[in-house]
C-alpha positions as CSV (number, residue, x, y, z in Angstrom):
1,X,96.8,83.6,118.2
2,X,94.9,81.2,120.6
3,X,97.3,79.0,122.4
4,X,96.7,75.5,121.5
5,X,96.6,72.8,124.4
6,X,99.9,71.4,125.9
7,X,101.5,68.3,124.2
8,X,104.6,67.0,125.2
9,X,107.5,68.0,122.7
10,X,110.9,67.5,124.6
11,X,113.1,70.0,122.2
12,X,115.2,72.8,122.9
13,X,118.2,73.9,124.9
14,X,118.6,77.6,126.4
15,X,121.8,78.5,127.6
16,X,123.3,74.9,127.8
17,X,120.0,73.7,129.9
18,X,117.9,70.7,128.2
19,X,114.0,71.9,128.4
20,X,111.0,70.8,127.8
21,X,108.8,72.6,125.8
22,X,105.4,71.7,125.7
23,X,103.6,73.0,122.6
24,X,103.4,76.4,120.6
25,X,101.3,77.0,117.9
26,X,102.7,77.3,114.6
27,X,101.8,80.3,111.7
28,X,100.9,79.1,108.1
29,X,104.0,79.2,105.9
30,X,102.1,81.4,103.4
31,X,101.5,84.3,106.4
32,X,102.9,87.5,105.3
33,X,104.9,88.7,108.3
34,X,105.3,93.0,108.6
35,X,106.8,93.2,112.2
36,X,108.4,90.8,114.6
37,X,110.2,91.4,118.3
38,X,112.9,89.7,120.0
39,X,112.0,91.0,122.9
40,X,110.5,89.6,125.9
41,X,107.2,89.3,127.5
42,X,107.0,89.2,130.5
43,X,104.3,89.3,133.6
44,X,104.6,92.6,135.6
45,X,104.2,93.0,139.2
46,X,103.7,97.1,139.6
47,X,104.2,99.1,143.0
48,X,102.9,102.2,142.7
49,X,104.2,105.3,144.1
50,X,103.4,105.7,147.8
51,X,101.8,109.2,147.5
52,X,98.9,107.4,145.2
53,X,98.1,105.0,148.1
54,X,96.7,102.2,145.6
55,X,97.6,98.3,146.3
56,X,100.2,96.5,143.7
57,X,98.8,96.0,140.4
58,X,99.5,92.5,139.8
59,X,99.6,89.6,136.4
60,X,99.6,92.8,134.3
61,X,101.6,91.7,131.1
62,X,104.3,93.8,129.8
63,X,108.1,93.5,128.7
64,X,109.5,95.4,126.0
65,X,108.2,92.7,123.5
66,X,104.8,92.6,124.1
67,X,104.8,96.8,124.2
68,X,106.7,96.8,121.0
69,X,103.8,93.9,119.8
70,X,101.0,96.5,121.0
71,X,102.9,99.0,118.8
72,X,102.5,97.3,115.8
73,X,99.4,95.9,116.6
74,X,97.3,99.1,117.4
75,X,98.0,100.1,113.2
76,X,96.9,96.5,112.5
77,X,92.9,95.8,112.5
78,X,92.0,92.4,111.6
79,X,90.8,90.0,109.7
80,X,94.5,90.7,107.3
81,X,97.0,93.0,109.3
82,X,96.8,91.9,112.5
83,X,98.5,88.6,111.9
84,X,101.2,90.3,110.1
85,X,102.4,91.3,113.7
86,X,104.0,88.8,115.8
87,X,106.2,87.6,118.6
88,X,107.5,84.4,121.1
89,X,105.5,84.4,123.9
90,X,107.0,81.8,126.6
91,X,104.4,80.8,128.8
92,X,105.6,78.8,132.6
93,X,103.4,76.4,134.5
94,X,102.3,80.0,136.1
95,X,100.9,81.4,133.3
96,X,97.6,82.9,134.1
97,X,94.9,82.0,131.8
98,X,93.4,85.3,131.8
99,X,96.4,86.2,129.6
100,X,96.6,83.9,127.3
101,X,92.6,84.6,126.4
102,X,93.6,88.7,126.6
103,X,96.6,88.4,124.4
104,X,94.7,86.1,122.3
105,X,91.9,88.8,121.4
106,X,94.8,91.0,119.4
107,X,94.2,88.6,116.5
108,X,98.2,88.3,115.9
109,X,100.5,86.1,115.2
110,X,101.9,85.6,118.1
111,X,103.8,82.4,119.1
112,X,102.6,80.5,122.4
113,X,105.3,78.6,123.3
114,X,104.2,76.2,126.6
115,X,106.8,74.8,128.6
116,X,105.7,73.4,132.3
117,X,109.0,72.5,133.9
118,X,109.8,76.9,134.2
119,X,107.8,79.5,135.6
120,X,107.1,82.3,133.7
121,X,109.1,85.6,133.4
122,X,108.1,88.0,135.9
123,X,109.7,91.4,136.9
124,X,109.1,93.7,140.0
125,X,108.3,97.4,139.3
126,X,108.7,99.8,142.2
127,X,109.0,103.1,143.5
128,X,111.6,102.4,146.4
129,X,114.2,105.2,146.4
130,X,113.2,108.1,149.1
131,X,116.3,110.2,147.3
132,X,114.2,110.2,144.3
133,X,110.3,109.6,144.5
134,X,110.3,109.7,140.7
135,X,112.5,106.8,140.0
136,X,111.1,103.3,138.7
137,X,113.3,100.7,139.4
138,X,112.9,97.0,137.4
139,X,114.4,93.6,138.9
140,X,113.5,89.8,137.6
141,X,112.0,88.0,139.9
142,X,112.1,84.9,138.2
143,X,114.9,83.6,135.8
144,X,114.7,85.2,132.2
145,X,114.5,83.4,128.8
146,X,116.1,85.2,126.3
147,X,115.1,85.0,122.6
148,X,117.3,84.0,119.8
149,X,117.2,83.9,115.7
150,X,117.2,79.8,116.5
151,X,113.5,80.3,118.4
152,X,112.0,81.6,115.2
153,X,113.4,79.4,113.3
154,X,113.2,76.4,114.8
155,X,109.5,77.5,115.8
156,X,108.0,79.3,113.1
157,X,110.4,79.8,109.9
158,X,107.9,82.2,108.1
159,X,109.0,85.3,110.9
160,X,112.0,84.9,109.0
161,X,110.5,86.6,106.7
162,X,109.5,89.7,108.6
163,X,109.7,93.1,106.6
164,X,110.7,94.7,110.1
165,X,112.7,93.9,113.1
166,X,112.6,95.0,116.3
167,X,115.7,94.3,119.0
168,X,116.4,95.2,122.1
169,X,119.6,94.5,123.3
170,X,123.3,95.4,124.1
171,X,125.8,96.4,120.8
172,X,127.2,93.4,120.7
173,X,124.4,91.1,121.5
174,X,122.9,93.3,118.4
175,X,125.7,92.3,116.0
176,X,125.1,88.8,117.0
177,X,121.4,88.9,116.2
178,X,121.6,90.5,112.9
179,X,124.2,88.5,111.5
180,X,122.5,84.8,112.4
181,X,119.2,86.7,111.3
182,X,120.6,87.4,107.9
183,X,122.1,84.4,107.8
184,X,118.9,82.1,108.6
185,X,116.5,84.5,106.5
186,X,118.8,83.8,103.6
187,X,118.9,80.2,104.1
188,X,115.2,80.3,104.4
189,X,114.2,81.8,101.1
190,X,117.1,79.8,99.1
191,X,115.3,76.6,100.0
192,X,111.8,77.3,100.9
193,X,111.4,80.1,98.6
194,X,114.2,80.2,95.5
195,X,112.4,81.6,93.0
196,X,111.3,84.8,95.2
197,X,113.1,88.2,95.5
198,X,113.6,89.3,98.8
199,X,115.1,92.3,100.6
200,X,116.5,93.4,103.7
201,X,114.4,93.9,106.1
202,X,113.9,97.4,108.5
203,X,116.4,96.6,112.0
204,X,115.2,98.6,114.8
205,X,118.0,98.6,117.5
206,X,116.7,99.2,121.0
207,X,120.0,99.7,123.6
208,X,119.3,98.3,126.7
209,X,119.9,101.0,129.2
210,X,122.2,99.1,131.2
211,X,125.1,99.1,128.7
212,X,124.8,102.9,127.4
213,X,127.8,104.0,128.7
214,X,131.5,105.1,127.6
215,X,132.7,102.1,127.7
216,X,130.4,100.7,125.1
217,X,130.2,104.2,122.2
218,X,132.6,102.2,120.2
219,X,131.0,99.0,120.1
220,X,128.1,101.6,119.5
221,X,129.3,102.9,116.7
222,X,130.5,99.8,115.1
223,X,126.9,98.6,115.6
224,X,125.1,101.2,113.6
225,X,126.2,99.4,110.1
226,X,124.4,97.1,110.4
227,X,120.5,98.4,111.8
228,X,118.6,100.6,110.0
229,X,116.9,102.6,113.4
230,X,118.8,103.1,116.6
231,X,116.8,104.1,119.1
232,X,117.8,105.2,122.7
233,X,116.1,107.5,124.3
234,X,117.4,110.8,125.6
235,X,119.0,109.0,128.8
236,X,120.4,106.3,127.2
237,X,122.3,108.4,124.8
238,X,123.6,110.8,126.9
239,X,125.1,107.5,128.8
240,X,127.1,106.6,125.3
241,X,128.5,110.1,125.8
242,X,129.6,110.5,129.5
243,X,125.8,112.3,130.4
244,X,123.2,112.5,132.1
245,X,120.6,114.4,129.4
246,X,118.7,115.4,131.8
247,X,118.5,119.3,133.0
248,X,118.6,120.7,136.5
249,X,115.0,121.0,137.0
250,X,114.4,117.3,135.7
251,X,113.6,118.1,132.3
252,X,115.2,116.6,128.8
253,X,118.3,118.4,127.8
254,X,117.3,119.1,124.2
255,X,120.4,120.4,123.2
256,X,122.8,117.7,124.4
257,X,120.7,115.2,122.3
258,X,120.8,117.0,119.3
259,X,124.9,117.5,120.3
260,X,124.8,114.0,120.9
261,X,123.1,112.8,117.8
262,X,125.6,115.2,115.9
263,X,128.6,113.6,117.4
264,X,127.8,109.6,116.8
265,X,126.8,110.6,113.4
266,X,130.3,112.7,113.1
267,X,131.9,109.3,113.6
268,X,130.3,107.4,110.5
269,X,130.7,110.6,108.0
270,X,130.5,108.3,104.6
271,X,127.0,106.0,104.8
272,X,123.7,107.2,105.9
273,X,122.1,106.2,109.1
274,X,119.5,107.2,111.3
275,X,119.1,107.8,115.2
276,X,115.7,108.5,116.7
277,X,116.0,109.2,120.2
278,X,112.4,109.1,122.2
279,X,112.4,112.0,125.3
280,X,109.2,111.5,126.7
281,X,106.9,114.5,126.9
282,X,109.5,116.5,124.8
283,X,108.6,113.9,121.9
284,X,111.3,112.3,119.7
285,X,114.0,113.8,117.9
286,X,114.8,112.7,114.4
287,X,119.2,112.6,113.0
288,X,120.4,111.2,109.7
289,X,122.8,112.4,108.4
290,X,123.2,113.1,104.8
291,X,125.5,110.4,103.4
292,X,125.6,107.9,100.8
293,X,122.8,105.2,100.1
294,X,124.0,101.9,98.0
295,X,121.2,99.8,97.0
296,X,122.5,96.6,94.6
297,X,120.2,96.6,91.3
298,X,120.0,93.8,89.2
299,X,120.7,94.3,85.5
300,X,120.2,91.7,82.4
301,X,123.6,91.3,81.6
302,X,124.4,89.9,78.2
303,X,124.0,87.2,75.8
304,X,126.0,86.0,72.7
305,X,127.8,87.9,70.3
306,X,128.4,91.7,70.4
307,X,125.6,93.9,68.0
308,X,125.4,97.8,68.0
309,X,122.7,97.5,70.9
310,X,125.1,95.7,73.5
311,X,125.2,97.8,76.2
312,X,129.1,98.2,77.1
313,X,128.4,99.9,80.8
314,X,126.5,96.8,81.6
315,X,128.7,93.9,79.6
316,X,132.0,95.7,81.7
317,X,130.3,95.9,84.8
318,X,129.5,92.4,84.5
319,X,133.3,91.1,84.2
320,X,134.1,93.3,87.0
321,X,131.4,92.3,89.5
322,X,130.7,88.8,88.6
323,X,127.6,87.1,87.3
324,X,124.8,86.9,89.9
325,X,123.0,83.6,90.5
326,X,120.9,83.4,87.8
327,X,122.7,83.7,84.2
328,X,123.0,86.7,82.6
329,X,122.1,88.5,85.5
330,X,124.6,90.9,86.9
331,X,124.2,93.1,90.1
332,X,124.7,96.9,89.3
333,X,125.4,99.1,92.8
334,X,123.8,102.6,92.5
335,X,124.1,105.3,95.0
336,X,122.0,107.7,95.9
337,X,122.6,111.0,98.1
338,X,120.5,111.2,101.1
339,X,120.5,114.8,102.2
340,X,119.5,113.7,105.9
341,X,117.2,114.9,108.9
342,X,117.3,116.9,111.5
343,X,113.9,117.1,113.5
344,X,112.0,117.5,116.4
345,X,108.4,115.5,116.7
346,X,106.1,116.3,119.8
347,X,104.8,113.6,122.1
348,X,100.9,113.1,121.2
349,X,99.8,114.3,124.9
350,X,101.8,117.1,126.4
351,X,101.3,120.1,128.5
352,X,98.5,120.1,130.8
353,X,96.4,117.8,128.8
354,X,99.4,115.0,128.7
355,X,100.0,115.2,132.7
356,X,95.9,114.5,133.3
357,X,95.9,111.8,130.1
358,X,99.4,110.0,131.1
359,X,98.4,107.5,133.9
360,X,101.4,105.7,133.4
361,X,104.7,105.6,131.3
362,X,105.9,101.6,131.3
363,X,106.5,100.4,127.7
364,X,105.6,103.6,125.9
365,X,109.1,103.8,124.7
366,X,108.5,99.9,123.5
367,X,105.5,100.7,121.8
368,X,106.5,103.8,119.9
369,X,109.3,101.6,118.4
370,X,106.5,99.2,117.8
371,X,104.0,101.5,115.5
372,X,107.8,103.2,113.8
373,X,109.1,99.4,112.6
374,X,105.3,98.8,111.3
375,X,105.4,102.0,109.6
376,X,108.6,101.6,107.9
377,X,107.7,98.2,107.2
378,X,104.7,99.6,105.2
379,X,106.5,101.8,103.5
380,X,106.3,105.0,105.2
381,X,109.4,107.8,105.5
382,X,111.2,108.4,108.6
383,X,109.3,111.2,109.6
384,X,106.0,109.9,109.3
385,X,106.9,106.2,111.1
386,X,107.7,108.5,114.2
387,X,104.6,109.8,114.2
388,X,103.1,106.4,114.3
389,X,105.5,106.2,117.1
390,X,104.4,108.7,118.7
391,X,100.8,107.8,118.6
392,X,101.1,104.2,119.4
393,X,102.8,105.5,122.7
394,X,100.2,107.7,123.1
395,X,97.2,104.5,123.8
396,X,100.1,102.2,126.1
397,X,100.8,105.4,128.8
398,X,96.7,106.1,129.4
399,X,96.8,103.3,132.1
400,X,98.4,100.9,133.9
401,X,99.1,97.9,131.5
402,X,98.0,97.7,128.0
403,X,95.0,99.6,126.7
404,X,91.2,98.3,126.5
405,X,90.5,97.0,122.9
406,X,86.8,96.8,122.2
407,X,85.1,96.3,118.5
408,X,86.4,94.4,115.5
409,X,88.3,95.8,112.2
410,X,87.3,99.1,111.0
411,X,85.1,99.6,113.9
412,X,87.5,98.9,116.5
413,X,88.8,101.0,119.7
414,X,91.4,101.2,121.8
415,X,90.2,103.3,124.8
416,X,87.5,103.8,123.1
417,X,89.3,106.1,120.3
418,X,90.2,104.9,116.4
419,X,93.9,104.9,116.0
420,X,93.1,106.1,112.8
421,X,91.4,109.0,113.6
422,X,94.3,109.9,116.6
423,X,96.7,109.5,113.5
424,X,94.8,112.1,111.6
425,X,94.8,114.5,113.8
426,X,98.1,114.0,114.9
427,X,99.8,114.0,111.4
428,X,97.3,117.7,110.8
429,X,99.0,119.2,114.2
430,X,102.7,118.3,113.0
431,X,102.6,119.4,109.4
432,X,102.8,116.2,108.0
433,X,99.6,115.5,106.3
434,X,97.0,113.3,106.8
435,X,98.3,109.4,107.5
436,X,95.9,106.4,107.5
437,X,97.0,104.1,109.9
438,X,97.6,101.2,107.3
């Protein structure tokens, strides 16, 4: 993950603009990839509150990318998993090198890319509205550089091959992305890699807040095909719906998210899909509903003449569905019920406990989503990927800016604590056994 020193490379167009990107360090092609972002980093500029009376906190990186990279990271001790993780880092003329060396010591696979004719992202966090002391507000405050399934590709074709994927972005912008992902990803393993199986990956569809609204449910709906994880949080969903989700006295309305959950999933009554909606200190609530599950199974179809042992189901399915690429291989579709979920999870610090731990709540949402694709990536069920959710967001909200990372593999910290052991105890307290972290 060290970036590599700038050489002039003039490739690249954003947007209709010619650039000139410097250098980015490329991953082997034999990497095994478990989680990749499309979202941003991005260098924070954070004003606190006034009633805390402490100066800006300033070059402190963040954007939902790099949180989402922390997520994934934190279940990921080197010398082997940590390079699973990875993401686009874009890096201006401005870029501090104090970042580049921190972001370095993850140990990922992150991708540097250098580019000295733009600065880097930056965004202003502030406490500015005397109507409501609790409210952060976000602005850029330099241009933006949005990330496309073109940057990994042209930049490091292996993330193509990421068992998870994380997005945050509008419904339709989410379309977008998965289909040229798919579409890329398949083009990738037919030339680089014909003779391997491959799968779908895990989508993880982030809303960005701004476009959670009434106007957009149906573009909503019409998105959830195609991800495997929507995740808004309580807010944001309440926004598809015409609400606010949030109680008189401030608190998460806990019963119009489970409403809400039961009316988007009303909508799409014939496939199953799952919404996890993150509520801060109330935790995350999980909905999938029970519908049908099609997975595609590939069958040896048959060869020659007809004996006693020819198997008719599969010889007719075969002339009904077509011969698959390789001959006398047919794809059989099975489904499977999925009886569905309906759960609350706790946040890992509540109470009175979580109000002297939490320093801090930037990118915890990020970061939950972060240690939940990882998870799923690895194999993990719904319930237990939220719990590595939920601890993942647990180490980002302790402070301002990303936690301390002292040690090396096994013996690693974060805040001085092994995720592992946090796990643990986490999965013992919610009934869900004991969880190792890998």
């Amino acid at each position: 993950m060290t970036p590599p020193p700038p050489e002039p490379d003039p490739t690249d167009a954003v947007a209709g603009e010619e650039e000139v990107l410097e250098s980015w360090n490329e991953i082997p092609p034999t990497q095994e990839i478990d989680f990749v972002t499309l979202g941003m980093f991005i260098i924070d500029e954070i004003h606190h509150p006034p009633s805390l009376s402490l100066p800006p906190s300033l070059n402190i990186p963040g954007g939902a990318g790099t949180y989402s990279l922390l997520g994934a990271r934190l279940f990921s001790p080197p010398p082997l998993l940590s390079s699973t993780t990875s993401m686009i880092i874009d890096c201006g003329s401005d870029f501090p090198p104090s970042l580049s060396a921190h972001l370095s010591s993850w140990q990922t696979s992150a991708v540097f890319r250098h580019n000295a004719d733009r600065l880097t992202t930056k965004g202003y966090n502030g406490y500015s509205n005397p109507l409501d002391p609790s409210h952060r507000s976000f602005r850029y405050l330099t241009p933006k550089r949005r990330l496309t399934t073109d940057d990994l590709a042209s930049l490091s074709p292996v993330l193509l091959t990421t068992k998870s994927l994380h997005l945050i972005c509008s419904p339709l912008r989410c379309q977008e992305l998965v289909t040229t992902f798919l579409s890329a990803r398949k083009r990738y393993y037919n030339h680089q890699r014909p003779s391997e199986e491959h799968t779908r990956p895990v989508i993880i569809w982030e809303p960005v807040p701004d476009l959670c609204t009434p106007e957009e449910l149906l573009n909503c709906t019409n998105t959830l095909p195609m991800v495997d994880v929507c995740s808004p949080n309580h807010a944001e969903l309440a926004g598809f719906l015409g609400g606010t989700g949030v109680l008189e006295d401030g608190g998460v309305d806990a019963l119009a998210v489970e409403k809400g959950c039961e009316q988007l999933l009303a909508s799409m009554p014939l496939q199953s899909y799952t919404l996890v909606v993150r509520a801060g200190e109330k935790g995350a609530y999980i909905a999938r509903n029970g519908g049908r599950k099609r997975t595609m199974k590939k069958v040896v179809g048959h060869r020659g003449g007809l004996t006693k042992e020819t198997d008719m189901e599969e010889l007719f399915r075969g002339l009904v569905m077509g011969v698959g690429e390789e001959e006398g291989v047919v794809a059989r579709e099975e489904i499977e019920v999925d009886e569905g979920v309906e759960r609350w999870l706790p946040a890992y610090w509540t109470g009175e406990e979580g109000r002297e731990k939490v320093k801090d709540a930037t990118g915890g949402g990020n970061t939950f989503l972060g240690g939940l694709g990882v998870a799923l990536a690895r194999g993990k069920g719904i319930e237990e990927a939220v719990g590595w959710g939920a601890v993942a967001a647990s180490f980002a909200i302790e402070q301002v800016g990303m936690p301390e990372l002292k040690g090396e593999g096994e013996e690693e910290r974060w805040n001085g604590e092994r995720v592992g052991d946090r796990l643990k105890s986490f999965m013992e307290r919610v009934g869900l056994g004991e969880g190792e972290g890998k």
